[in-house]
PyMOL Python script that loads the backbone (N, CA, C, O; Angstrom):
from pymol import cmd

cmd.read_pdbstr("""\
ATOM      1  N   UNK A   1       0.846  -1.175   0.000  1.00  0.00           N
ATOM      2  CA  UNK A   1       0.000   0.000   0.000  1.00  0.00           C
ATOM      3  C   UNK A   1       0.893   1.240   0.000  1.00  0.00           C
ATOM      4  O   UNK A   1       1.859   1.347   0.755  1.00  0.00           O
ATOM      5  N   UNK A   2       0.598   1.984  -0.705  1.00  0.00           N
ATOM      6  CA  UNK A   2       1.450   3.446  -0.835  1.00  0.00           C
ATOM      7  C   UNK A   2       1.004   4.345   0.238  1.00  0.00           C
ATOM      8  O   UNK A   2      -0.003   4.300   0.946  1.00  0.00           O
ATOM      9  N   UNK A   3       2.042   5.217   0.193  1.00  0.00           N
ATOM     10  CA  UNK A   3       1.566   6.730   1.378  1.00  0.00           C
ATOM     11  C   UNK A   3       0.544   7.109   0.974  1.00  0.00           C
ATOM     12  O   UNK A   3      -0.222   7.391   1.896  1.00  0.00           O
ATOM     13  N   UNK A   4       0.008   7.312  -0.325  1.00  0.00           N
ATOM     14  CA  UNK A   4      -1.334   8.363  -0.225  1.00  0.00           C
ATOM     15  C   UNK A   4      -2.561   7.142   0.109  1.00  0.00           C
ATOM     16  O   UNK A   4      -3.734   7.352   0.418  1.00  0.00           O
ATOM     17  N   UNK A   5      -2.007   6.090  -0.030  1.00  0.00           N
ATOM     18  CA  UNK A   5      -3.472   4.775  -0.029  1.00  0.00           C
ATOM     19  C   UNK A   5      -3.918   4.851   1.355  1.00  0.00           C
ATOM     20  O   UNK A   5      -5.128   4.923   1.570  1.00  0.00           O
ATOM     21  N   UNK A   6      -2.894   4.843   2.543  1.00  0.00           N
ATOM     22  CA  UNK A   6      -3.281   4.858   3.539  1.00  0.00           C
ATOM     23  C   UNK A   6      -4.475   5.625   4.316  1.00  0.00           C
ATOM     24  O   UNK A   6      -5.114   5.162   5.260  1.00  0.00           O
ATOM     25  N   UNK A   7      -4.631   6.829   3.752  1.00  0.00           N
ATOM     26  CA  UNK A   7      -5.306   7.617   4.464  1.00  0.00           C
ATOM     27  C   UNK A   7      -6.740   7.256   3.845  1.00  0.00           C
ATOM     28  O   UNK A   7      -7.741   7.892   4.175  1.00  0.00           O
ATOM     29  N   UNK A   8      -6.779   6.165   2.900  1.00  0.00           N
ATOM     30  CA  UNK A   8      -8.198   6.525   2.384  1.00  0.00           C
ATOM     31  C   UNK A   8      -8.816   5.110   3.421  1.00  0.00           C
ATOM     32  O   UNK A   8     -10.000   4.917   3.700  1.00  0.00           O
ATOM     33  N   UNK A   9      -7.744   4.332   3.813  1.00  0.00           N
ATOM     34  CA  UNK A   9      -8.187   3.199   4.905  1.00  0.00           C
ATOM     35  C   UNK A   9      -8.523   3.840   5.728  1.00  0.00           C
ATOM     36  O   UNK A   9      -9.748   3.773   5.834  1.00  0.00           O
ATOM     37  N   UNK A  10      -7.941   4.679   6.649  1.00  0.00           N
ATOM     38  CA  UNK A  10      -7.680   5.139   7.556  1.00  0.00           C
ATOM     39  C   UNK A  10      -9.022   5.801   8.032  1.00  0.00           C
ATOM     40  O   UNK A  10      -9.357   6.116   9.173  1.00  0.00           O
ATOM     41  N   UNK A  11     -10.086   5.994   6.158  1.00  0.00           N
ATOM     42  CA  UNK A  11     -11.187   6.796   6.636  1.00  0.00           C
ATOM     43  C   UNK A  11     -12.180   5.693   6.495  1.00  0.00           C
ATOM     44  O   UNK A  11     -13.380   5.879   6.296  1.00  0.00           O
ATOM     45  N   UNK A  12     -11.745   4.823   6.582  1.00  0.00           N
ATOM     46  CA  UNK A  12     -13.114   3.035   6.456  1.00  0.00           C
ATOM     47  C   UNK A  12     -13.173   2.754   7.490  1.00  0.00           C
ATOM     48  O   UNK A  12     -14.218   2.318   7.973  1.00  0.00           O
ATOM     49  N   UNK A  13     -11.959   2.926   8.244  1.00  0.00           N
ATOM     50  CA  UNK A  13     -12.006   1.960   9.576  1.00  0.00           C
ATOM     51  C   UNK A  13     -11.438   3.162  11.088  1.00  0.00           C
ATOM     52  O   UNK A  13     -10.970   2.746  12.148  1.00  0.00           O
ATOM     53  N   UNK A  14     -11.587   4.109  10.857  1.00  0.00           N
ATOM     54  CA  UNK A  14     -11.828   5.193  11.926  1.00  0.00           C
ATOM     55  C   UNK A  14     -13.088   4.878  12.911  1.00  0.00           C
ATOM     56  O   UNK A  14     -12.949   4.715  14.123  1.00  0.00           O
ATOM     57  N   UNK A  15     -13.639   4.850  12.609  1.00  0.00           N
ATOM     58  CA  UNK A  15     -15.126   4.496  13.577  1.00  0.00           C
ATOM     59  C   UNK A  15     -14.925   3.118  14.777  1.00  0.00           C
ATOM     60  O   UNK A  15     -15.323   2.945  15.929  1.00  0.00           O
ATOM     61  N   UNK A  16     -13.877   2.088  13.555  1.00  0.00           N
ATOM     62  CA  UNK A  16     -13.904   0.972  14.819  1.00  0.00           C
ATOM     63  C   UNK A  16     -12.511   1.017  15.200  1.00  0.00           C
ATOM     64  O   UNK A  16     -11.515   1.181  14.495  1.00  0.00           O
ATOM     65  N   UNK A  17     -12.650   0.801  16.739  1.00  0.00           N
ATOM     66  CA  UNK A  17     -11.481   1.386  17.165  1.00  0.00           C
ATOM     67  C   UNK A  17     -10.153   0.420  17.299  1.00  0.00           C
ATOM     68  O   UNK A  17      -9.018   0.753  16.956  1.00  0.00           O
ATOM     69  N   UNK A  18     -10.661  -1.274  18.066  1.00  0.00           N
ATOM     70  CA  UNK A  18     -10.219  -1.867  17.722  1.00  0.00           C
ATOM     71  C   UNK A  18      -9.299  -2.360  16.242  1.00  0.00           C
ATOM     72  O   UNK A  18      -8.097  -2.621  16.273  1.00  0.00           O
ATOM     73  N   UNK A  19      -9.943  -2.399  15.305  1.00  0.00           N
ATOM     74  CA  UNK A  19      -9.317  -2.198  14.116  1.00  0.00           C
ATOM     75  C   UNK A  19      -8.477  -1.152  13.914  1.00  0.00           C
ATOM     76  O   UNK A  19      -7.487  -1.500  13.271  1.00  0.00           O
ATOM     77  N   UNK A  20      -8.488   0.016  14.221  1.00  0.00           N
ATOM     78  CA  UNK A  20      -7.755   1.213  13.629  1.00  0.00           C
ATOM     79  C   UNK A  20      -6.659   1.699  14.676  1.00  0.00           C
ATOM     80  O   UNK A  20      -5.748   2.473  14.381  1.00  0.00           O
ATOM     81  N   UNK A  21      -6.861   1.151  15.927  1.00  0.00           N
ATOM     82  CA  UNK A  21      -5.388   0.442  16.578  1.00  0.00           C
ATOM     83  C   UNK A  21      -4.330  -1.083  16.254  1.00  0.00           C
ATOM     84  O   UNK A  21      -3.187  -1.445  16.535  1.00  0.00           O
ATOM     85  N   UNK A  22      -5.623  -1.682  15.440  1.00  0.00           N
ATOM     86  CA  UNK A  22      -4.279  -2.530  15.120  1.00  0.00           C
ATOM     87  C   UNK A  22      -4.182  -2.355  13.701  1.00  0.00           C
ATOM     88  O   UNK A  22      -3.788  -3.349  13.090  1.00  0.00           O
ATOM     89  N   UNK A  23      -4.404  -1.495  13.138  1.00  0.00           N
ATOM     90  CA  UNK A  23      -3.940  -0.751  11.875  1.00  0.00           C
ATOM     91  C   UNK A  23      -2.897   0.027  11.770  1.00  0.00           C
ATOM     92  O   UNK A  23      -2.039  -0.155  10.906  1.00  0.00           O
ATOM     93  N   UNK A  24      -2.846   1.161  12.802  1.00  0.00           N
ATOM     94  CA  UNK A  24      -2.013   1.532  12.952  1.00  0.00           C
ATOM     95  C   UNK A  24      -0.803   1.298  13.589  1.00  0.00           C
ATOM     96  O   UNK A  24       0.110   2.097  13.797  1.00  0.00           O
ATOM     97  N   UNK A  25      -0.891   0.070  13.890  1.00  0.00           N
ATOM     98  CA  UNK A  25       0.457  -0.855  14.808  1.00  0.00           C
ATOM     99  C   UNK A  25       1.070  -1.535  13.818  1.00  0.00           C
ATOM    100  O   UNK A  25       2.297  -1.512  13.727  1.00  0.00           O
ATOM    101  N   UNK A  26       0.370  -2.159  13.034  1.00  0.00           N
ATOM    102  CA  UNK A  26       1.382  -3.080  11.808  1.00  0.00           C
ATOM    103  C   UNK A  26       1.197  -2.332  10.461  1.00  0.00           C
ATOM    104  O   UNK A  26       2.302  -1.875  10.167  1.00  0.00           O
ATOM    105  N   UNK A  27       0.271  -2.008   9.508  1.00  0.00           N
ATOM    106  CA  UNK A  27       0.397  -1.221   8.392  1.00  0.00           C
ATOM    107  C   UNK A  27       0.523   0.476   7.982  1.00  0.00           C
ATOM    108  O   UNK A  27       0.597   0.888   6.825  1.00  0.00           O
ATOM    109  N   UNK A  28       0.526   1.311   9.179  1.00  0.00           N
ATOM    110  CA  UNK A  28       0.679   2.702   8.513  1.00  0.00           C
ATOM    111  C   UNK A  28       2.179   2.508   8.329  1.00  0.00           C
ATOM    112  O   UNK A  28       3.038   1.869   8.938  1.00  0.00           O
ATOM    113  N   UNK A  29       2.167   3.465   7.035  1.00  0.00           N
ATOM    114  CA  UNK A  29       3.679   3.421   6.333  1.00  0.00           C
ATOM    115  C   UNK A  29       4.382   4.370   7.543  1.00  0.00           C
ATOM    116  O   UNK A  29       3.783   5.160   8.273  1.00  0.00           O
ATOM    117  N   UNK A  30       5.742   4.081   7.540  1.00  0.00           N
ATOM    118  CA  UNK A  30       6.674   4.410   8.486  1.00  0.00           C
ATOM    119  C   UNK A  30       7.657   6.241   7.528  1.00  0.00           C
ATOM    120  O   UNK A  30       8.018   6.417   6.364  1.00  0.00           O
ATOM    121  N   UNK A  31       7.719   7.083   8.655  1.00  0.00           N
ATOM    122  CA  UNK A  31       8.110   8.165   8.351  1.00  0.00           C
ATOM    123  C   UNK A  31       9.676   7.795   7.323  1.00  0.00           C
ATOM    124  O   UNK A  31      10.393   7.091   8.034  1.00  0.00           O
ATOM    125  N   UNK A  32      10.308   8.034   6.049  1.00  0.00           N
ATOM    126  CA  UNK A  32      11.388   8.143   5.503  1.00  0.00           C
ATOM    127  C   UNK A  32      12.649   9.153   5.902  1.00  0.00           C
ATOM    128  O   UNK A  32      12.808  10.195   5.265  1.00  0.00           O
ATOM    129  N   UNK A  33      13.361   8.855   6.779  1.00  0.00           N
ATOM    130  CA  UNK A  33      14.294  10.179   6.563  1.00  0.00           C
ATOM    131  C   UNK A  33      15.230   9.880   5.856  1.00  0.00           C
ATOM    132  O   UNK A  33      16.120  10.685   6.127  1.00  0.00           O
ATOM    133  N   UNK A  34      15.721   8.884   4.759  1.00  0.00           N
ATOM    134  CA  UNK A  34      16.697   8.683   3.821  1.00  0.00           C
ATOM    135  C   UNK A  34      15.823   8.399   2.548  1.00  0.00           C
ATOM    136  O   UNK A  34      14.598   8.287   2.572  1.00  0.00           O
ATOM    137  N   UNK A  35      16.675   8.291   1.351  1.00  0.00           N
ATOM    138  CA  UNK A  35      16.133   7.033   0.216  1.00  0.00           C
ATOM    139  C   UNK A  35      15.543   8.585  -0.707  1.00  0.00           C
ATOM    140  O   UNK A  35      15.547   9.782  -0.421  1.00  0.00           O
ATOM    141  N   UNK A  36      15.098   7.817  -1.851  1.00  0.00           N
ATOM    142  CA  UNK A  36      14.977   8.619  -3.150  1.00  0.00           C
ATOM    143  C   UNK A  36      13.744   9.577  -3.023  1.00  0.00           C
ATOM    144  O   UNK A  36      13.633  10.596  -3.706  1.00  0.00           O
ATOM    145  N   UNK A  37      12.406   8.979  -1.666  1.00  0.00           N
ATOM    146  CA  UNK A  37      11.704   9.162  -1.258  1.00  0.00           C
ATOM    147  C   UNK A  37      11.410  10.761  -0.643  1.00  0.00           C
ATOM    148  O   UNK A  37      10.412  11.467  -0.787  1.00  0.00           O
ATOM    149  N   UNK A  38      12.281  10.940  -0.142  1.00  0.00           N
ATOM    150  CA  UNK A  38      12.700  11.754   1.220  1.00  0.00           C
ATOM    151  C   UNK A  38      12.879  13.398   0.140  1.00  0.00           C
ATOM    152  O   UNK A  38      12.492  14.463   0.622  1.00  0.00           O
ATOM    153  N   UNK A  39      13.486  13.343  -1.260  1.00  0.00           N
ATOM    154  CA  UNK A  39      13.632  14.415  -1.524  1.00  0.00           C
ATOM    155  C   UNK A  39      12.724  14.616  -3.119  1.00  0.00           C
ATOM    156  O   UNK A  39      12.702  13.896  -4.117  1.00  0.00           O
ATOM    157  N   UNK A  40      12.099  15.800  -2.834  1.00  0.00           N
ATOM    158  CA  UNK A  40      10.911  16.289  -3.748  1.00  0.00           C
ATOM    159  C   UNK A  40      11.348  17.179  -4.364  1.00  0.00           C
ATOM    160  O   UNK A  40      12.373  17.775  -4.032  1.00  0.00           O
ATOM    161  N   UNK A  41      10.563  17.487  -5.526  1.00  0.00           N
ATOM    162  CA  UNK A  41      10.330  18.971  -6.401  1.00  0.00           C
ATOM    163  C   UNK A  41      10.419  20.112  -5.622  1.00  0.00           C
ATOM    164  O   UNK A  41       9.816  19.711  -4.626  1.00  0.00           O
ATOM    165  N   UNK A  42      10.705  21.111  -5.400  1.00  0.00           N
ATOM    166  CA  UNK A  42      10.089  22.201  -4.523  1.00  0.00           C
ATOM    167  C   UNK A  42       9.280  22.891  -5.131  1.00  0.00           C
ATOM    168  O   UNK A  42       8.958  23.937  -4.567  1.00  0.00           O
ATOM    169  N   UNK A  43       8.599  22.562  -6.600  1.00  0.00           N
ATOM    170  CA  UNK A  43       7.640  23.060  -7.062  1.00  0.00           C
ATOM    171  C   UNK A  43       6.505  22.593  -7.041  1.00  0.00           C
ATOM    172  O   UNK A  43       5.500  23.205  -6.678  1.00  0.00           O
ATOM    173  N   UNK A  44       6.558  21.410  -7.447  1.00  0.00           N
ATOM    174  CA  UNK A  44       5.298  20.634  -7.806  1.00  0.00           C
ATOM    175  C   UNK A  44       5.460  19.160  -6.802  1.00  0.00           C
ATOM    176  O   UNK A  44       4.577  18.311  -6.681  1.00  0.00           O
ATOM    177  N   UNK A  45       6.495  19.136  -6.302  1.00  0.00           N
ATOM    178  CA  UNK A  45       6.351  17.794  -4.783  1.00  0.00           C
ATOM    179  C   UNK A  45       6.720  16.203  -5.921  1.00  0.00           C
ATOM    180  O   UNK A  45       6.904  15.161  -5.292  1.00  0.00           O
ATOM    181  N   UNK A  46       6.774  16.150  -6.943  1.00  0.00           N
ATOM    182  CA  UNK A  46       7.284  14.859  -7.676  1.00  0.00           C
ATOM    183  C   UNK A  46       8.506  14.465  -7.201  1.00  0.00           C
ATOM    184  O   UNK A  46       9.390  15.193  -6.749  1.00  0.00           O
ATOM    185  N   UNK A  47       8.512  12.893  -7.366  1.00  0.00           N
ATOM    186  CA  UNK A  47      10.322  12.545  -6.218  1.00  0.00           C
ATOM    187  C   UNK A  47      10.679  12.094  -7.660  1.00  0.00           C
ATOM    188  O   UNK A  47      11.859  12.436  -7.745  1.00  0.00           O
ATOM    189  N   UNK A  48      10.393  11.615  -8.648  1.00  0.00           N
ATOM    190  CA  UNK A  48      11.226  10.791  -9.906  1.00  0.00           C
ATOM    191  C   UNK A  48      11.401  12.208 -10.516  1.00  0.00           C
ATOM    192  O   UNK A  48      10.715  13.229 -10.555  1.00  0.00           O
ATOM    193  N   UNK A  49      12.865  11.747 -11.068  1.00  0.00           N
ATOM    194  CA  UNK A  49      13.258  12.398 -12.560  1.00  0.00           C
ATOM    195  C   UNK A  49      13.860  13.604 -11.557  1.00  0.00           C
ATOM    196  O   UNK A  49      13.633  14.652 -12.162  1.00  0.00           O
ATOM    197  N   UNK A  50      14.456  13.878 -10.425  1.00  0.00           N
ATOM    198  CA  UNK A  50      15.103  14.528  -9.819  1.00  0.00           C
ATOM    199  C   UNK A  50      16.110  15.668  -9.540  1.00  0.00           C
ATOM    200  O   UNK A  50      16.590  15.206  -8.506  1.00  0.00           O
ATOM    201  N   UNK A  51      16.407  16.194  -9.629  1.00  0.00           N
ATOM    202  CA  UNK A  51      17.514  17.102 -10.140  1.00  0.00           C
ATOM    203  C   UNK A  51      18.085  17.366  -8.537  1.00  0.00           C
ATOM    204  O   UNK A  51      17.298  17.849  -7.724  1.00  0.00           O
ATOM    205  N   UNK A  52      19.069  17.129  -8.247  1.00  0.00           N
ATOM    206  CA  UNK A  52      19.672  17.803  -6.758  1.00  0.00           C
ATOM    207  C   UNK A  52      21.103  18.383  -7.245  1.00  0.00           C
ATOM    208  O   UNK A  52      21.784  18.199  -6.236  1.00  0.00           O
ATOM    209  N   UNK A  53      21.960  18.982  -8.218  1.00  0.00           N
ATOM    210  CA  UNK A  53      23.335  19.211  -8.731  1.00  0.00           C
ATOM    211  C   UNK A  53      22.792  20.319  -8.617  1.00  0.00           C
ATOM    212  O   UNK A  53      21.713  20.739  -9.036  1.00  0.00           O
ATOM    213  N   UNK A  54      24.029  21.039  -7.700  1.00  0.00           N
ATOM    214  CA  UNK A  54      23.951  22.490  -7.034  1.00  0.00           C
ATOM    215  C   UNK A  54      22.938  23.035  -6.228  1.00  0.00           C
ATOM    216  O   UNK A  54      22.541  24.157  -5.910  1.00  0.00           O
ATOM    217  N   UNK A  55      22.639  21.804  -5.997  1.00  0.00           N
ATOM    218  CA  UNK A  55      21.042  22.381  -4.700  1.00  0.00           C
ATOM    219  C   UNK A  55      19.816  22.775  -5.096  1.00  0.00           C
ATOM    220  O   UNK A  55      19.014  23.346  -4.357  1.00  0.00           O
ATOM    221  N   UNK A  56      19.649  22.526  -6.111  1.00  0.00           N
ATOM    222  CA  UNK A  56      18.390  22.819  -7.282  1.00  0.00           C
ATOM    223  C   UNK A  56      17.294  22.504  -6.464  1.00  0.00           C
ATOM    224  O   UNK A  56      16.751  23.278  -5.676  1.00  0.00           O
ATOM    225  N   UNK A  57      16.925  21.079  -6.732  1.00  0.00           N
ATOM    226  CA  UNK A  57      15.183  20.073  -6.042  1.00  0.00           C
ATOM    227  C   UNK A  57      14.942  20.528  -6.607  1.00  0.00           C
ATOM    228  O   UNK A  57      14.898  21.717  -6.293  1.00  0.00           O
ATOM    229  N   UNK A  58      14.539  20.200  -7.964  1.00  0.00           N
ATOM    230  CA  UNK A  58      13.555  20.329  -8.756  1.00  0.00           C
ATOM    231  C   UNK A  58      13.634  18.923  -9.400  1.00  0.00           C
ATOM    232  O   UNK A  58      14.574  18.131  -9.329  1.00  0.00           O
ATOM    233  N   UNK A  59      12.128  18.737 -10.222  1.00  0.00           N
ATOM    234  CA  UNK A  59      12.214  17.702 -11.422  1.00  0.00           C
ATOM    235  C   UNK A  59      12.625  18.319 -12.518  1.00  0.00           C
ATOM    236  O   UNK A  59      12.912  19.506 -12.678  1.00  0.00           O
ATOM    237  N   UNK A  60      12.637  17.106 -13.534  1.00  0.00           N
ATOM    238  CA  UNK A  60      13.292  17.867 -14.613  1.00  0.00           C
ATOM    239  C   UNK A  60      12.472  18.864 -15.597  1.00  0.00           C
ATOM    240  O   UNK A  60      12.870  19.660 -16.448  1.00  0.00           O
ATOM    241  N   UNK A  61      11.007  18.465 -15.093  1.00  0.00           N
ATOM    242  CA  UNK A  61       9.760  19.144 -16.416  1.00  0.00           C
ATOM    243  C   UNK A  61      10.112  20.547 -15.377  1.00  0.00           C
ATOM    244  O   UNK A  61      10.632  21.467 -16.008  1.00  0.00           O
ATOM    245  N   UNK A  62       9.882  20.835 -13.794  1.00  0.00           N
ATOM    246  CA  UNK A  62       9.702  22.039 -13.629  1.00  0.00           C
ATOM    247  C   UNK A  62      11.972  22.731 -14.127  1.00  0.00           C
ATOM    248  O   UNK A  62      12.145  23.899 -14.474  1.00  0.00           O
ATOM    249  N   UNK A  63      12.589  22.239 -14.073  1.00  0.00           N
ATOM    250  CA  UNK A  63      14.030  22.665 -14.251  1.00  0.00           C
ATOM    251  C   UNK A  63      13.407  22.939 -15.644  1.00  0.00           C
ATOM    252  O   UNK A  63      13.179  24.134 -15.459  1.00  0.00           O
ATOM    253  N   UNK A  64      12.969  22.706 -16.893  1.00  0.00           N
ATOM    254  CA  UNK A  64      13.092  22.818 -17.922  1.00  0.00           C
ATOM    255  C   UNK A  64      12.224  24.535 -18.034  1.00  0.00           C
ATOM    256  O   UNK A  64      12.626  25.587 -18.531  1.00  0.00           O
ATOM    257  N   UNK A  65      11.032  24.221 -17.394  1.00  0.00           N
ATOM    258  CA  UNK A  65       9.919  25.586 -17.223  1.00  0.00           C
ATOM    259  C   UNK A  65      11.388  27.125 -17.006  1.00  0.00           C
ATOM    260  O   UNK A  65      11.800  28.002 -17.765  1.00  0.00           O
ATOM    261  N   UNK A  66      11.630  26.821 -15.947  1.00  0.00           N
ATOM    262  CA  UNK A  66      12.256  27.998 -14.918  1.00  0.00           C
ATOM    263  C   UNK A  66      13.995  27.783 -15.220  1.00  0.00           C
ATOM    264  O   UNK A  66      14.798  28.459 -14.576  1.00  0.00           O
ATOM    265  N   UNK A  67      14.349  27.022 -16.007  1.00  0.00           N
ATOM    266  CA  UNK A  67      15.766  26.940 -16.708  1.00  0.00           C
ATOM    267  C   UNK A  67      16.586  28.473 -16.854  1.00  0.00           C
ATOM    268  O   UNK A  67      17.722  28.793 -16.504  1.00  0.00           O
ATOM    269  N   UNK A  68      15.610  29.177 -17.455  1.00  0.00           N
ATOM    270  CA  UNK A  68      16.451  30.382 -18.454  1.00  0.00           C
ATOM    271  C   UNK A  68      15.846  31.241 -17.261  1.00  0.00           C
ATOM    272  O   UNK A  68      16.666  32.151 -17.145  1.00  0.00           O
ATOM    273  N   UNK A  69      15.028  31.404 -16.482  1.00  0.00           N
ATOM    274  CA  UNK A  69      14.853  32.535 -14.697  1.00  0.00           C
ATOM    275  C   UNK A  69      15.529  32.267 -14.084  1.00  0.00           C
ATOM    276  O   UNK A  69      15.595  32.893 -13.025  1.00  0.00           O
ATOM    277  N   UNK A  70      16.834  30.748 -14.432  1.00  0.00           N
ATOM    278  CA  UNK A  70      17.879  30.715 -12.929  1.00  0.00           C
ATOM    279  C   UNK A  70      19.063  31.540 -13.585  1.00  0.00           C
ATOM    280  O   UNK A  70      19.816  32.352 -13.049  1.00  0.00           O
ATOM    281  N   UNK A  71      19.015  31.123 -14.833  1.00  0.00           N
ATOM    282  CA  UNK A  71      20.312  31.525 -15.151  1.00  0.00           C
ATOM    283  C   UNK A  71      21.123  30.423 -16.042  1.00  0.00           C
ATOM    284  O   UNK A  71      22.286  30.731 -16.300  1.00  0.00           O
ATOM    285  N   UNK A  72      20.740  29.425 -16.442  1.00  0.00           N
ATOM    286  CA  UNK A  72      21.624  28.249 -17.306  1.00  0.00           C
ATOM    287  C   UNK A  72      20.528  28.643 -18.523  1.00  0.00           C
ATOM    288  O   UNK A  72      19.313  28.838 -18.572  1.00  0.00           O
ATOM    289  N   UNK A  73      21.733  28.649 -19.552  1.00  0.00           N
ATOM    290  CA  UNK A  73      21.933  28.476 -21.053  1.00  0.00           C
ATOM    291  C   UNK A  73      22.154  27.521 -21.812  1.00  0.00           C
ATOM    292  O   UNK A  73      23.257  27.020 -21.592  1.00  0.00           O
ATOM    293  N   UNK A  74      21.380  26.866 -22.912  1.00  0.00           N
ATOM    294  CA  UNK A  74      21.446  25.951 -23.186  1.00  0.00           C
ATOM    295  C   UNK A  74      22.175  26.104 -24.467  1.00  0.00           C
ATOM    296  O   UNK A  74      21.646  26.813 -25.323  1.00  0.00           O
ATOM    297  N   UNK A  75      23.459  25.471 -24.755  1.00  0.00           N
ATOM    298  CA  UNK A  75      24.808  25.151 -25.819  1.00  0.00           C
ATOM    299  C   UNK A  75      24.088  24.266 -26.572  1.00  0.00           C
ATOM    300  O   UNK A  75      23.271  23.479 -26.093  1.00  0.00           O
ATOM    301  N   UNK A  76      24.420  24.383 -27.994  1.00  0.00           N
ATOM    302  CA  UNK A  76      24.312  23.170 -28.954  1.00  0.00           C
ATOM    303  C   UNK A  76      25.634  23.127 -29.932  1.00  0.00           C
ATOM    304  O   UNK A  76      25.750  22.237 -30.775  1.00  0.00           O
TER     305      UNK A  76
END
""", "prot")
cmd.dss("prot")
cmd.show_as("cartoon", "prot")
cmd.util.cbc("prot")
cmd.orient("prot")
């Protein structure tokens, strides 16, 4: 089950309590502080297709948008 799947359990089985204590003991996904996971877009929040060279965080569709407002020129 993915991070965003969880919360839609989370709203089935809220009411019973039993269940949604032992839901939250063995299946809510566990907080990331490492892994490919951990670092996002700072535009649009996407983790694939990444850009972190020179401290950027961006993906590459928003790096491509805002390319020529940072300041890189593109050579051919």
């Amino acid at each position: 089950m993915t991070t965003s799947d969880y919360t839609k359990a989370m709203k089935q089985i809220e009411h019973k309590s039993v269940k949604l204590a032992r839901y939250l003991k063995n299946c809510m996904p566990k907080q990331r502080k490492y892994g490919a996971v951990t670092r996002k877009c700072r535009r649009c929040g996407q983790s694939n297709a990444h850009i972190r060279k020179y401290g950027l965080h961006y993906c590459r569709h928003c790096f491509r948008d805002i390319a020529t407002k940072i300041g890189f020129r593109q050579y051919s």
